[in-house]
C-alpha positions as CSV (number, residue, x, y, z in Angstrom):
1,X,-2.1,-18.8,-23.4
2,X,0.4,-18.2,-20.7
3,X,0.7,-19.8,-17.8
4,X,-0.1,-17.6,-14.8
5,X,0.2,-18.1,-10.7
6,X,-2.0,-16.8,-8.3
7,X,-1.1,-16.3,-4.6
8,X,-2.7,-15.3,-1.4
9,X,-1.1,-11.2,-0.9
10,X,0.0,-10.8,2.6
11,X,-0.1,-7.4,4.6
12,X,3.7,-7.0,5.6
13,X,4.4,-7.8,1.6
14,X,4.6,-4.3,0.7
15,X,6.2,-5.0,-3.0
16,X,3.0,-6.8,-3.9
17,X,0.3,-4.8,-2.4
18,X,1.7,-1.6,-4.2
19,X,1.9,-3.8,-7.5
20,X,-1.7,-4.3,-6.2
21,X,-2.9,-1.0,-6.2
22,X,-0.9,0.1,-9.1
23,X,-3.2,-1.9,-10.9
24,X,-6.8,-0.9,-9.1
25,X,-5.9,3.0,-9.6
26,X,-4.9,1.9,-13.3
27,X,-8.2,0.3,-13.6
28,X,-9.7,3.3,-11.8
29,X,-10.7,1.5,-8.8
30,X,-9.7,2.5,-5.4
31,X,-8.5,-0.5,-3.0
32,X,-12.0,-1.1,-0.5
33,X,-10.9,-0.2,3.4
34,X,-12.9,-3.6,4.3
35,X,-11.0,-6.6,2.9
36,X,-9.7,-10.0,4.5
37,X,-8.0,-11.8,2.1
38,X,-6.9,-10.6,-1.0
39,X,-4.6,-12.6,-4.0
40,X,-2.7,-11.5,-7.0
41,X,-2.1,-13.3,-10.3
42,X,1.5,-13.2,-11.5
43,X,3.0,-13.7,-14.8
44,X,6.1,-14.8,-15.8
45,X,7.8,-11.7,-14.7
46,X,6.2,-11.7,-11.6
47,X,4.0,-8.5,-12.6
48,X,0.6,-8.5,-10.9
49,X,-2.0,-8.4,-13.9
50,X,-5.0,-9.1,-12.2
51,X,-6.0,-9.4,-8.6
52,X,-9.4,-10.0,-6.5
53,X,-10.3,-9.9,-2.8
54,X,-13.1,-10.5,-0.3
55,X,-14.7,-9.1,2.7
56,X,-16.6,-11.7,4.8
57,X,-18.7,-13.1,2.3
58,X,-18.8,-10.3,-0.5
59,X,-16.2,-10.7,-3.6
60,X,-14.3,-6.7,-3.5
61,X,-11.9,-5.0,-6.2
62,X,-11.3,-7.6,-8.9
63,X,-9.3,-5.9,-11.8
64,X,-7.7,-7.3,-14.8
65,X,-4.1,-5.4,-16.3
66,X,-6.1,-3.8,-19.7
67,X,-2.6,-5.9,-21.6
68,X,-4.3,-8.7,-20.8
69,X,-8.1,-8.2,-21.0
70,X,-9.8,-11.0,-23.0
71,X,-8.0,-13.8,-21.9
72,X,-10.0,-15.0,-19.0
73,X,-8.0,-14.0,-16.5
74,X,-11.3,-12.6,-14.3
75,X,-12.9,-15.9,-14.3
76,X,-10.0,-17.5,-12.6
77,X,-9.5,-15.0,-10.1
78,X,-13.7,-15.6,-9.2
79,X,-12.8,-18.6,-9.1
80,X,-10.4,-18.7,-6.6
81,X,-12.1,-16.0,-4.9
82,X,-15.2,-18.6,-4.5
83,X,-12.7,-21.6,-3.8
84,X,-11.5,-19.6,-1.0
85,X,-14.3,-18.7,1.1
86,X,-15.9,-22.1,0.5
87,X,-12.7,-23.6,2.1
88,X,-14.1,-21.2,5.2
89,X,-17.4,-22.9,4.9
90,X,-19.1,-19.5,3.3
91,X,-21.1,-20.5,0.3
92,X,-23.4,-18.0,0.1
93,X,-21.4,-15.4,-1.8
94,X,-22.2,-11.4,-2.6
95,X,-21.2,-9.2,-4.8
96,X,-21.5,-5.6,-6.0
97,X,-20.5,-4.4,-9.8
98,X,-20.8,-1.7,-12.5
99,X,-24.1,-2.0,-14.5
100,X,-21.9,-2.3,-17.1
101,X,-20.0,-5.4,-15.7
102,X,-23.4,-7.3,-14.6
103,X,-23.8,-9.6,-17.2
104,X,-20.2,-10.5,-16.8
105,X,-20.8,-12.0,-13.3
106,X,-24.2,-13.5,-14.5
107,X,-22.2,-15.2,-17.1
108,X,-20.4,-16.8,-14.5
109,X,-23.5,-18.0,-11.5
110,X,-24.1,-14.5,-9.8
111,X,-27.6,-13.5,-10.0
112,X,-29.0,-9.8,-9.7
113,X,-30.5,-9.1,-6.2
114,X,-31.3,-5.5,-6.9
115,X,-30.1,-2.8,-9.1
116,X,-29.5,1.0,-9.4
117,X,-29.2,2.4,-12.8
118,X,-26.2,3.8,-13.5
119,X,-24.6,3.1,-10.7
120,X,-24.7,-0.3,-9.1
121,X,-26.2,-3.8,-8.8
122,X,-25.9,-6.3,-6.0
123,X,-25.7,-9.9,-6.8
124,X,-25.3,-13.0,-4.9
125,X,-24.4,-16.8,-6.1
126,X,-28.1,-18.4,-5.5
127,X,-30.5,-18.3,-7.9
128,X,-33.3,-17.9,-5.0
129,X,-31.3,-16.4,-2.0
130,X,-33.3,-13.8,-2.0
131,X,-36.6,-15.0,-2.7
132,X,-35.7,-17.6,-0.1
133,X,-35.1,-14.7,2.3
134,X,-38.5,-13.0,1.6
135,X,-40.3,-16.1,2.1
136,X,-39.0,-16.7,6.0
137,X,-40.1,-13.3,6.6
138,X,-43.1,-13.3,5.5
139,X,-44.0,-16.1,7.7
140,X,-43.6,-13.5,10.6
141,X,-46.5,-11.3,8.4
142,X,-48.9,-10.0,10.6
143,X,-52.0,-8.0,10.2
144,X,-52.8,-4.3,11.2
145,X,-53.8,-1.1,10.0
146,X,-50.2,0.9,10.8
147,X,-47.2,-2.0,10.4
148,X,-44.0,0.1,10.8
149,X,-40.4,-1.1,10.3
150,X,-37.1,-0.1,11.9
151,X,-33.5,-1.1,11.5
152,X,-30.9,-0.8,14.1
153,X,-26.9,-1.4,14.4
154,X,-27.2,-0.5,18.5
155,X,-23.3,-0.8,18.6
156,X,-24.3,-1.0,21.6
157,X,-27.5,-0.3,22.6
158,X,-28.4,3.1,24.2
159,X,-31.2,5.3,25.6
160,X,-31.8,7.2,22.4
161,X,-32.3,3.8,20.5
162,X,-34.7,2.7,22.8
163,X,-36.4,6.2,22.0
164,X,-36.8,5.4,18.7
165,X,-37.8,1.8,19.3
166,X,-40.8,3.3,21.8
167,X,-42.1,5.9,19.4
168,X,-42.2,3.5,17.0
169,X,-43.4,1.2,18.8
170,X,-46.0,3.5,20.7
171,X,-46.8,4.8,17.1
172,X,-48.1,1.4,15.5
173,X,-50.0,-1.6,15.8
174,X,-46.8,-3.1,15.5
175,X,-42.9,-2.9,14.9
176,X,-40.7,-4.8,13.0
177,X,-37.2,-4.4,13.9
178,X,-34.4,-5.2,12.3
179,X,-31.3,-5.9,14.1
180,X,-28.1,-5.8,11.8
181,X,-26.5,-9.5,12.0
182,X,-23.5,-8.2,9.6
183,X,-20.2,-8.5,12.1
184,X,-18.3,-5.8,11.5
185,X,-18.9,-3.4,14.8
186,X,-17.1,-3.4,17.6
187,X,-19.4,-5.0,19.6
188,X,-20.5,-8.3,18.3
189,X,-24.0,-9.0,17.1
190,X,-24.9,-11.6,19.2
191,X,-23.7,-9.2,22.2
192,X,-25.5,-6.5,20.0
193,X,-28.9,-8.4,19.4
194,X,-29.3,-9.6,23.5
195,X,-29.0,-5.9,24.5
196,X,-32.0,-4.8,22.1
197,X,-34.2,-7.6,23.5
198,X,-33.2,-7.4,27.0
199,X,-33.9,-3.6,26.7
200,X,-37.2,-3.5,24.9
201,X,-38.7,-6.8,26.7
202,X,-41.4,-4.3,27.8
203,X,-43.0,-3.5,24.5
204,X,-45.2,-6.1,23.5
205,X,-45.6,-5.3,19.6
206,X,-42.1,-5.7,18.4
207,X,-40.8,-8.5,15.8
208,X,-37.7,-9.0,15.8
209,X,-35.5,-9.9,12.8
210,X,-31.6,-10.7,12.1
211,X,-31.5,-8.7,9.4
212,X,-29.3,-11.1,6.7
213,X,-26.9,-10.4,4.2
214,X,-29.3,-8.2,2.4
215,X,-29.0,-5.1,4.7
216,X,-25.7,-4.1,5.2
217,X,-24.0,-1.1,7.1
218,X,-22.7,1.8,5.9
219,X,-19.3,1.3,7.3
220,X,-18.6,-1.8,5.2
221,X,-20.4,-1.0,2.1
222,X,-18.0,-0.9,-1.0
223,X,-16.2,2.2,-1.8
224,X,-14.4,0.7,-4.6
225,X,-15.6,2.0,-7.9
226,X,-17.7,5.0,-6.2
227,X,-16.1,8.6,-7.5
228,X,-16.4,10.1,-3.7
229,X,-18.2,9.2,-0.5
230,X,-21.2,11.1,-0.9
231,X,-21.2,8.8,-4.6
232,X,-20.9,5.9,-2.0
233,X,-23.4,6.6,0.6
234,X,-26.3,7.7,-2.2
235,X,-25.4,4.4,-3.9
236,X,-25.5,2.5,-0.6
237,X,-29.1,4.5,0.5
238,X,-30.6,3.6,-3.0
239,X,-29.3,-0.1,-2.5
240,X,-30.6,-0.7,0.8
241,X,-34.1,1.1,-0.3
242,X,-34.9,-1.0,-2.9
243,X,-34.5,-4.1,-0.8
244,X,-36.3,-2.3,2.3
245,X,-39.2,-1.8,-0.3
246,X,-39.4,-5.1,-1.4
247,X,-39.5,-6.4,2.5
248,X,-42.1,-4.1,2.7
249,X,-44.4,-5.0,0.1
250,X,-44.0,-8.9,1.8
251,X,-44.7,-7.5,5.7
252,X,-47.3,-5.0,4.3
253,X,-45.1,-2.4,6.5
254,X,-46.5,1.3,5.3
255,X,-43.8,3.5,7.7
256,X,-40.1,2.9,8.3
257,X,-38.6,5.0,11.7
258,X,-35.3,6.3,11.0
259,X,-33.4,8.8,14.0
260,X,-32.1,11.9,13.2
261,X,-28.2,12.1,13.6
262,X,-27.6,16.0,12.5
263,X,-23.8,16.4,12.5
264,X,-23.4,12.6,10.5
265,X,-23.4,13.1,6.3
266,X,-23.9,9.6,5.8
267,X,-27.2,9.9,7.9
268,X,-28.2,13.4,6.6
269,X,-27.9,12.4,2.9
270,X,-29.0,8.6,3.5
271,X,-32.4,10.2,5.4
272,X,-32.5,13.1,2.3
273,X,-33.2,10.2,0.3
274,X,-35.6,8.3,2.1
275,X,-38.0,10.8,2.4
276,X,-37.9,11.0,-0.9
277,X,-37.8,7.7,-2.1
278,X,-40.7,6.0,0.0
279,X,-43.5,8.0,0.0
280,X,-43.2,6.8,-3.7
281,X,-43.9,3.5,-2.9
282,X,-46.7,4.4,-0.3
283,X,-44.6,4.2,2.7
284,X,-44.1,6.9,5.2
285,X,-40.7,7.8,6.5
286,X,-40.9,9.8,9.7
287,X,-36.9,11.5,10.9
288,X,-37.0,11.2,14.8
289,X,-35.0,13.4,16.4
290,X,-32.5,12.1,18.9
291,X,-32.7,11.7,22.7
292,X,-30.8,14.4,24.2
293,X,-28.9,13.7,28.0
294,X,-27.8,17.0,29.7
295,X,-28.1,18.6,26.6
296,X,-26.2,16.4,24.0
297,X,-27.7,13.9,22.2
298,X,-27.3,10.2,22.8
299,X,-25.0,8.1,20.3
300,X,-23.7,4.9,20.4
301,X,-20.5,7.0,19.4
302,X,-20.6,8.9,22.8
303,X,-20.8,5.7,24.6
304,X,-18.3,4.0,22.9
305,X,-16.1,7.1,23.9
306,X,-16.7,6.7,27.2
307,X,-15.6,3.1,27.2
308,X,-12.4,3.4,25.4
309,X,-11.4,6.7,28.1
310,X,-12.3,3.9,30.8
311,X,-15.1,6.0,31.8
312,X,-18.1,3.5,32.5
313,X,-20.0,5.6,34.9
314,X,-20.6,8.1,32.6
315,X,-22.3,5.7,30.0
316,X,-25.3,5.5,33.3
317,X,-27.3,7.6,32.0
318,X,-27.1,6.7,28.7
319,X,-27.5,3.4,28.3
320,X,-30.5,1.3,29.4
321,X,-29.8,-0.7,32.5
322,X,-29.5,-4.0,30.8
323,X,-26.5,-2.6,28.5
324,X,-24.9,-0.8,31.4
325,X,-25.2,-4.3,33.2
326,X,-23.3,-6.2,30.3
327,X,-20.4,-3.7,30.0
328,X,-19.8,-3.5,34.2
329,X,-19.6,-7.1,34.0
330,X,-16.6,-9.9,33.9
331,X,-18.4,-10.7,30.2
332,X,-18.0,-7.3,28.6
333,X,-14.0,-7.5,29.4
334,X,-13.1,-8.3,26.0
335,X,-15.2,-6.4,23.9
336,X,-14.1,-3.1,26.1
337,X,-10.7,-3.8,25.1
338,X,-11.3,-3.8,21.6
339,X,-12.9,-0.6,21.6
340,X,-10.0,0.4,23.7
341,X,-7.8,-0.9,21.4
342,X,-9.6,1.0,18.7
343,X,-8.3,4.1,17.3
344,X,-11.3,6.1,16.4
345,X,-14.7,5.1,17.7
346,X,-16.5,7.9,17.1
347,X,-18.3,7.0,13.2
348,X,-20.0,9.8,10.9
């Protein structure tokens, strides 16, 4: 077998990167919009005939030319791939593959988290990361007639989540919420996480959760071998459903609070399939509709408008006091020139 050479791709190195995605779209996959490193292995000719990349700690768009299938060329990009983000100190790896390509990956230490037929299966590099992850949580298990569950990106946190987080809240004997720890919003989660707390300190029945590497945004979920976005967003629903049900079975959780967002798709076809989905496994799904502030609902979107058009006063009445607090303060200065650095901040 030949000798081949794999290199770190670079942004500005236009020649390679088309080489690059010469070879996805040949392998009919479509380069992810979330990666931060990506390589290339060269032959002698210096053609690209395979490639991988990553995304935090998630392994993205690994091809192999179809000349050269059958030679092992995958396993050495994984490899790689795995060398690289341990060399960042990440060793608890992700990944998300055809059906058809699971046992691949199993063959070489991934392990199946959860799978959708047909469509997708999520798999990470420990054989108990999951199981591990179920058992913290349901050390936090508490008993009750109506246990309800809600997750929440709060990028940043505004009036209309703290809606939500009171009817919930008001609702149950008591709330598990889920804060997404993933960083990949604009305002960090540690920044993200205080702003919940600080702004629902007065409810006494919440738990409050990071919520892993097992629920993960719609923004960064992987595009790659979807056929179109509502593909992607049904794939990304079912994903995050079967792990939501199998938190729920551990926290005995039998309703899960989701807002209603009516001019976002990914929302509209993501809560479509909830309310489908749940009831199925005994848990109710109730669609709150959002807080409204001189006739326009709240969104994190709205606020994060305001911010960028240096127009603080008007996030007032829209944020809860502690949020406003953070983002008229010396603390907030560079996160509000990210998002003003930002070219779109309004998400669907």
């Amino acid at each position: 077998m030949s000798e081949y050479t794999i290199l770190k791709v670079y942004e500005t190195d236009k020649v390679t990167n088309k080489k690059v995605n010469d070879l996805l779209n040949h392998e009919g996959i479509r380069r992810d919009g979330n990666l931060d490193y990506t390589c290339a292995m060269f032959d002698e000719n210096y053609n690209v005939i395979a490639t991988g990349s990553t995304f935090g700690n998630t392994l993205r768009c690994m091809a192999v030319s179809s000349e050269h299938q059958g030679e092992g060329l995958m396993n050495q990009i994984v490899t790689h791939l795995v060398e690289h983000e341990n060399s960042k100190g990440n060793y608890k790896l992700f990944l998300y593959t055809k059906t058809n390509s699971a046992k691949f990956f199993g063959d070489l230490g991934f392990y199946e988290i959860v799978r959708i037929n047909n469509q997708i299966v999520f798999m990470e590099n420990r054989r108990d990361g999951f199981k591990n992850y179920l058992d913290e949580l349901e050390k936090t298990k508490i008993d009750g007639e109506k246990i309800a569950a809600l997750v929440l990106n709060a990028n940043p946190f505004t009036l209309g989540h703290l809606y939500l987080v009171e009817k919930a809240a008001g609702e149950n004997d008591y709330l598990h919420l889920f804060i997404v720890s993933e960083d990949a919003s604009l305002v960090p989660f540690e920044i993200r996480k205080r702003l919940v707390i600080e702004g629902t300190r007065h409810l006494k029945n919440l738990i409050y959760h990071d919520s892993g590497p097992y629920i993960i945004s719609s923004s960064t979920f992987p595009s790659y071998f979807q056929k179109d976005e509502s593909a992607v967003i049904e794939s990304h629903a079912n994903l995050d459903l079967e792990i939501f049900i199998k938190i729920a079975g551990v926290l005995k959780i039998n309703s899960r609070y989701v807002g209603e967002e009516p001019t976002s798709l990914v929302t509209g076809i993501y809560n479509k399939i909830m309310s489908q989905k749940l009831p199925e496994h005994g848990i109710k799904c109730v669609i709150v509709p959002r807080k409204a502030e001189a006739g326009k609902i709240i969104s994190a979107s709205n606020v994060r408008q305001a911010i960028k058009n240096n127009e603080l006063e008007k996030i007032k009445n829209l944020v809860p006091e502690s949020t406003y607090k953070y983002f008229t303060s010396p603390e907030a200065e560079s996160v509000i020139k990210k998002i003003r650095s930002e070219a779109n901040v309004i998400h669907y």
